[in-house]
N, CA, C and O atoms as a GROMACS GRO file, in nm:
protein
  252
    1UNK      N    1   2.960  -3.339   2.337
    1UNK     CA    2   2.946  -3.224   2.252
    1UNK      C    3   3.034  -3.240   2.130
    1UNK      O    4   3.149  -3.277   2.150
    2UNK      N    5   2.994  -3.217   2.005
    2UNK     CA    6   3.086  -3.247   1.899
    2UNK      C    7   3.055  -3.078   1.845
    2UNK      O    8   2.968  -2.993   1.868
    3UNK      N    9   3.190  -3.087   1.757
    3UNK     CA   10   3.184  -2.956   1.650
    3UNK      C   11   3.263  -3.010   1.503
    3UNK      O   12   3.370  -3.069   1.482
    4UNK      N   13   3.170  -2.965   1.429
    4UNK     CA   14   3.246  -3.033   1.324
    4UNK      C   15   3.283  -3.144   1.290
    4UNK      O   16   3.384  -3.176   1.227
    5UNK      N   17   3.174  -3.227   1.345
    5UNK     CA   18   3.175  -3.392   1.319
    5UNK      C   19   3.310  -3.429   1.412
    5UNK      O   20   3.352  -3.544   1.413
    6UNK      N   21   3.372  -3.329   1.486
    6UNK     CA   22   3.482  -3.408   1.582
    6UNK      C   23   3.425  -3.382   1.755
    6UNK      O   24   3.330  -3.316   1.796
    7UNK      N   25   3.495  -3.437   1.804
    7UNK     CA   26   3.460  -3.449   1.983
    7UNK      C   27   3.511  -3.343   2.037
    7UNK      O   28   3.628  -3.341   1.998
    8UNK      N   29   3.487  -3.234   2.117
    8UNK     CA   30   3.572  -3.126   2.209
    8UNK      C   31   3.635  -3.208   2.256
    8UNK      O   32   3.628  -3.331   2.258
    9UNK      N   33   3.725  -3.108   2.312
    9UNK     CA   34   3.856  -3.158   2.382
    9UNK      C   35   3.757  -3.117   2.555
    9UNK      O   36   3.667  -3.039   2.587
   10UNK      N   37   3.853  -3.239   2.638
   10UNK     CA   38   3.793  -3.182   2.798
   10UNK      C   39   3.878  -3.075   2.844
   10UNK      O   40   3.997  -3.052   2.820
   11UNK      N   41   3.782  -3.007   2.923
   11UNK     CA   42   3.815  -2.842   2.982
   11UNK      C   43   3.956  -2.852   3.007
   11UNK      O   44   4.031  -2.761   2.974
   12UNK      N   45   4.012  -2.989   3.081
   12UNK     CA   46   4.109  -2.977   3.173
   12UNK      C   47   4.228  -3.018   3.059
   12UNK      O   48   4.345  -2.981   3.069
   13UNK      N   49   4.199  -3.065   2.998
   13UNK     CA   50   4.331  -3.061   2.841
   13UNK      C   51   4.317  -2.935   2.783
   13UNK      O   52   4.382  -2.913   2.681
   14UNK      N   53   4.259  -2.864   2.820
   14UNK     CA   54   4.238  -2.674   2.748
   14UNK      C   55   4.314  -2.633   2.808
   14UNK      O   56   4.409  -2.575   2.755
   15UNK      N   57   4.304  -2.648   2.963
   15UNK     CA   58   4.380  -2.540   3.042
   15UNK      C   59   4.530  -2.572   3.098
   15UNK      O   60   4.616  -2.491   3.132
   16UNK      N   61   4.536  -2.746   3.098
   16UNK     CA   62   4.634  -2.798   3.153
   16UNK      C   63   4.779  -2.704   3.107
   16UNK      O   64   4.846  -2.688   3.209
   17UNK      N   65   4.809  -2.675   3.052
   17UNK     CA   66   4.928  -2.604   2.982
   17UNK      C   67   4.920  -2.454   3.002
   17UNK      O   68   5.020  -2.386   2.982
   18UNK      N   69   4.819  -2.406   3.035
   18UNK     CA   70   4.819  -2.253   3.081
   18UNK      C   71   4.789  -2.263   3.222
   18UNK      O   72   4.763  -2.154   3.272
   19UNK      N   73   4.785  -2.367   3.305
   19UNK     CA   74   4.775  -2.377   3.449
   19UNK      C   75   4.936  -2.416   3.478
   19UNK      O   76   4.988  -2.361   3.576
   20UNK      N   77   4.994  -2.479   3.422
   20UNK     CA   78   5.142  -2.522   3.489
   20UNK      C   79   5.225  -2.381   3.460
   20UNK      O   80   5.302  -2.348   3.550
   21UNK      N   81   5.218  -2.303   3.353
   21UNK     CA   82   5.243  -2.205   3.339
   21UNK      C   83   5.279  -2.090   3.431
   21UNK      O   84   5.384  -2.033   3.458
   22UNK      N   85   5.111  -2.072   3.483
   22UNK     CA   86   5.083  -2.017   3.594
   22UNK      C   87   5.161  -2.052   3.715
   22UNK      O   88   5.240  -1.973   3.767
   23UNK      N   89   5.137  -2.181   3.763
   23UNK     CA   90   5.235  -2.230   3.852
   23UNK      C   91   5.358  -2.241   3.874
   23UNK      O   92   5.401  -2.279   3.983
   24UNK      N   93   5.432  -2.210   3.772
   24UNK     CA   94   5.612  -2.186   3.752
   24UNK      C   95   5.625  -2.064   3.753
   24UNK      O   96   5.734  -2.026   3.798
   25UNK      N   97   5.538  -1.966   3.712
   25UNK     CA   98   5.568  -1.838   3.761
   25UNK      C   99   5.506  -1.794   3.938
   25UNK      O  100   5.562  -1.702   3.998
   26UNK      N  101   5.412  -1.856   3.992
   26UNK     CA  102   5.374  -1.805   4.132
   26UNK      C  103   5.494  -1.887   4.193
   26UNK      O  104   5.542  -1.841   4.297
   27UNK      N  105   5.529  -1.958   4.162
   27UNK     CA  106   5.665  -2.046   4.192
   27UNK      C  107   5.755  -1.922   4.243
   27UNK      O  108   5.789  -1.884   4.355
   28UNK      N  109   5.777  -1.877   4.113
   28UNK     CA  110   5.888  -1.811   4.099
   28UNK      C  111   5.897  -1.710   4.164
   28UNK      O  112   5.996  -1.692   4.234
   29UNK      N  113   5.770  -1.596   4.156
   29UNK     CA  114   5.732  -1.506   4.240
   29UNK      C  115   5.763  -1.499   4.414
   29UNK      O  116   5.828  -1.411   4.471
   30UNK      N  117   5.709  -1.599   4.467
   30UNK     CA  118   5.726  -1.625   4.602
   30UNK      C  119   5.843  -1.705   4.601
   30UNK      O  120   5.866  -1.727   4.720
   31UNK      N  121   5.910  -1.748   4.547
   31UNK     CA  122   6.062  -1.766   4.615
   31UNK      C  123   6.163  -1.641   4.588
   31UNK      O  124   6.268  -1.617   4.648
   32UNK      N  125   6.094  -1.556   4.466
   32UNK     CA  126   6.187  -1.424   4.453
   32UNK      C  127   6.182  -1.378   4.579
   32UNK      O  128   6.278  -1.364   4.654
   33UNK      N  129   6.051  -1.352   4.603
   33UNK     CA  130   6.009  -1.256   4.813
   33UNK      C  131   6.079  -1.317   4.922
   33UNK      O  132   6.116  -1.262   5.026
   34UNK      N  133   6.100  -1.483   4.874
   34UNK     CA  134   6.123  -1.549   5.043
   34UNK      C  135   6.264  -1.587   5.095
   34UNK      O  136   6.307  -1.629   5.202
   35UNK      N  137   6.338  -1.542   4.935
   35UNK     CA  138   6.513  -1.564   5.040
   35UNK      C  139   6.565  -1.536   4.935
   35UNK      O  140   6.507  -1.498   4.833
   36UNK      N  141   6.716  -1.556   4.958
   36UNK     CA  142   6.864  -1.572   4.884
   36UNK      C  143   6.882  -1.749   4.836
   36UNK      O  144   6.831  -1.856   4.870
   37UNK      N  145   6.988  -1.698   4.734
   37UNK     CA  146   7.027  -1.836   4.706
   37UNK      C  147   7.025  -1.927   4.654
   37UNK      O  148   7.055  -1.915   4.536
   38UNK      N  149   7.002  -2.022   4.684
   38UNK     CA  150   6.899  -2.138   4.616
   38UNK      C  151   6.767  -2.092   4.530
   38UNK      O  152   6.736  -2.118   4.413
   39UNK      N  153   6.706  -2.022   4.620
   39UNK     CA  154   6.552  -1.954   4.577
   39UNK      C  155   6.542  -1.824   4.440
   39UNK      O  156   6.450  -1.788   4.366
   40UNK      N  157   6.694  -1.779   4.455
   40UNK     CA  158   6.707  -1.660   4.337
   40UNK      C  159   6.724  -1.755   4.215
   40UNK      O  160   6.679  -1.710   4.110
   41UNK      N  161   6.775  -1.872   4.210
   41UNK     CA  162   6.801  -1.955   4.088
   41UNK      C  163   6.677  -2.009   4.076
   41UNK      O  164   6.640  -1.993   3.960
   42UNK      N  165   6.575  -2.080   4.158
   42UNK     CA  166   6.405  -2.092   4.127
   42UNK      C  167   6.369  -1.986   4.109
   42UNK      O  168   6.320  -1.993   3.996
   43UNK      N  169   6.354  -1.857   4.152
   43UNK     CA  170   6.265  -1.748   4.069
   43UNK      C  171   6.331  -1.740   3.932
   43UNK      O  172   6.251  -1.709   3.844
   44UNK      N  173   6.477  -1.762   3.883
   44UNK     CA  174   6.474  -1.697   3.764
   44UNK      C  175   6.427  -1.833   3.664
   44UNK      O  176   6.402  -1.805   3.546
   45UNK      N  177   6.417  -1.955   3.700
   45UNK     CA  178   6.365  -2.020   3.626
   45UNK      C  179   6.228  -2.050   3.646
   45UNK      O  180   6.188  -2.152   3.592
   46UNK      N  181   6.142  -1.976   3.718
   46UNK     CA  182   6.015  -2.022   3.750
   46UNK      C  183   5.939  -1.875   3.660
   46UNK      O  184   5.828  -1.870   3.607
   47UNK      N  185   6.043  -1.770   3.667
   47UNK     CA  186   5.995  -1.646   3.599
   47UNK      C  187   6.015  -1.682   3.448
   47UNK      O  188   5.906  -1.680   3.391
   48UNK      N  189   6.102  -1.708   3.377
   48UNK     CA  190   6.109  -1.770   3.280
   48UNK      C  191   6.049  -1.855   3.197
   48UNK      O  192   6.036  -1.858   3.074
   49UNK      N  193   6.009  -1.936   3.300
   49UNK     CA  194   5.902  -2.045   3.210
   49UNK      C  195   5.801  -1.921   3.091
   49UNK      O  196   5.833  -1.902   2.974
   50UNK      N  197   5.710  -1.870   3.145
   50UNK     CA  198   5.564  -1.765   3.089
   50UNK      C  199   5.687  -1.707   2.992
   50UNK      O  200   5.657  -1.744   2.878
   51UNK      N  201   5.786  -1.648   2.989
   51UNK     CA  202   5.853  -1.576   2.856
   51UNK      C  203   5.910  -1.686   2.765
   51UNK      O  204   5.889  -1.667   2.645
   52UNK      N  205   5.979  -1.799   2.798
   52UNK     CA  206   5.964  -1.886   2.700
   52UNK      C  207   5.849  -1.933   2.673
   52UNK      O  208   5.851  -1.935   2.550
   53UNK      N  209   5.749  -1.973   2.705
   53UNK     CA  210   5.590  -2.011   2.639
   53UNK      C  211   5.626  -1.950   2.561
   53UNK      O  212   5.695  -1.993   2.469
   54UNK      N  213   5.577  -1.788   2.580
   54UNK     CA  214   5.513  -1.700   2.480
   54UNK      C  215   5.604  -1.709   2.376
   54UNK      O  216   5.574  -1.747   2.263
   55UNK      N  217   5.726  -1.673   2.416
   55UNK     CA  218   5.838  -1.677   2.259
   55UNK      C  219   5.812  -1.767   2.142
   55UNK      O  220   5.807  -1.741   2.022
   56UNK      N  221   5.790  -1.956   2.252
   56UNK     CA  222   5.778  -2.059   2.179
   56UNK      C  223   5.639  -2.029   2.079
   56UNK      O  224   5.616  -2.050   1.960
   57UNK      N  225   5.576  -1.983   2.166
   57UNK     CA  226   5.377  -1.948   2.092
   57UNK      C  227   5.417  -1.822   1.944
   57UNK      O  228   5.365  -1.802   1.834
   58UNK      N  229   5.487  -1.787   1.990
   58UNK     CA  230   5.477  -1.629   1.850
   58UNK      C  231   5.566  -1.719   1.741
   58UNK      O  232   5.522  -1.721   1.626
   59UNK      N  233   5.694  -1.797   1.772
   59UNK     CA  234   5.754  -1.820   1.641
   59UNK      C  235   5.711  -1.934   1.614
   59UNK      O  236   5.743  -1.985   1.506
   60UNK      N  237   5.633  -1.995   1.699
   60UNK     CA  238   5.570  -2.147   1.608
   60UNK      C  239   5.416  -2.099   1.510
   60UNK      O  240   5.356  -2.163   1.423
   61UNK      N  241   5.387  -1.942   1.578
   61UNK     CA  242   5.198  -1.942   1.525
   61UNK      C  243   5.240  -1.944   1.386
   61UNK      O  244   5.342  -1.920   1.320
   62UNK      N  245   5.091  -1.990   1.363
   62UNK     CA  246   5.070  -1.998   1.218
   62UNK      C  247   4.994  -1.908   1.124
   62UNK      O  248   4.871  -1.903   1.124
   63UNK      N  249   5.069  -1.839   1.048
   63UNK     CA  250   5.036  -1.714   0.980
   63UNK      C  251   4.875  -1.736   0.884
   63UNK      O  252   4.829  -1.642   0.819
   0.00000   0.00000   0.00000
């Protein structure tokens, strides 16, 4: 499939970066539920990931 005389990109280079995303936060989620400890320092960096994206996404967009 082309657009614009260039090639699409494949599905899985579309999503790859909004799927790991996803996954550092369900990360994070279920180790927040499943203990102390160790697991409170993975939820706060697994919760984190999705708010740094977005931060990184708003001050890099292009006006």
């Amino acid at each position: 499939m082309t657009r614009g005389g260039r090639r699409s990109g494949r599905l899985g280079a579309t999503f790859a970066m909004p799927a790991a995303i996803c996954v550092a936060g369900v990360i994070g989620l279920v180790s927040a539920l499943t203990g102390d400890g160790w697991r409170d320092a993975l939820a706060w960096v697994g919760l984190a990931v999705p708010v740094i994206a977005t931060a990184w996404a708003m001050a890099t967009r292009r006006k």
